[in-house]
N, C-alpha and C positions, 0 to 999 in steps of 0.2 A: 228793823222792826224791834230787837231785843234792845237797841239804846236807846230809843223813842220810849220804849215802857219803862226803862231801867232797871231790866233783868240780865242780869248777865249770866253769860253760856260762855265757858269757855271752849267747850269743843268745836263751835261753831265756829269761833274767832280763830280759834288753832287751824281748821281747813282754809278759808277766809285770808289766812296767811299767807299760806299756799297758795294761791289764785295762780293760774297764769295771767291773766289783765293785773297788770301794773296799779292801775285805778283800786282796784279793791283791794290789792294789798293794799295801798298805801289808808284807806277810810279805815282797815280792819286795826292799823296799828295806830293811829288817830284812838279810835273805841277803845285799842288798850290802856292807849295814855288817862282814857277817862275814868277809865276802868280799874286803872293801877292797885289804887290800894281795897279792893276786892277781889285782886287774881290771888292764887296762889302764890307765884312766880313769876310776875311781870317780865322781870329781865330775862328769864328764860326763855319766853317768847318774842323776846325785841330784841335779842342775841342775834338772828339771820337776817333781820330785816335792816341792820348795820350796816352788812354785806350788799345791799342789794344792787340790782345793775342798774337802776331805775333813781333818778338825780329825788324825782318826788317822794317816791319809798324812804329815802335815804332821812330827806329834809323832817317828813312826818315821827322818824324816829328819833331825831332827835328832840323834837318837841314833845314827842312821850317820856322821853328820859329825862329832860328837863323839870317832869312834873314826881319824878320819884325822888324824895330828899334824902338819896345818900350815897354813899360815893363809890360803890361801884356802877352806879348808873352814870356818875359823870365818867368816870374812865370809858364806861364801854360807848359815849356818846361823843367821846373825844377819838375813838376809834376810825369816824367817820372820816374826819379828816387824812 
């Protein structure tokens, strides 16, 4: 609903993260990539979702990181591997 309007909430996405369903991690961190240069802290929030157990989560975060132009987001996207 908040990326349809193009309002961003970070607290919501920060829970969002946290899902247990796989699925909605993976759309929340998708939002953040879109989201990036209007968080705070992007990489902050796309730090856990590196880790994730989930191959999709994983995939989604490196297309968020992809969208942050500087180089600790390529490090932490090269983490993946």
């Amino acid at each position: 609903m908040y990326q349809s309007l193009d309002e961003v909430e970070p607290r919501l996405l920060t829970s969002l993260l946290a899902a247990s369903d796989y699925r909605i991690r993976a759309a929340a961190v998708r939002v953040a990539g879109a989201w990036q240069g209007r968080l705070t802290d992007p990489l902050a929030l796309l730090k856990t979702a590196v880790a994730d157990e989930q191959p999709l989560v994983r995939l989604e975060t490196v297309r968020a990181l992809a969208r942050i132009p500087n180089t600790p987001a390529a490090e932490l996207a090269v983490t993946v591997l």
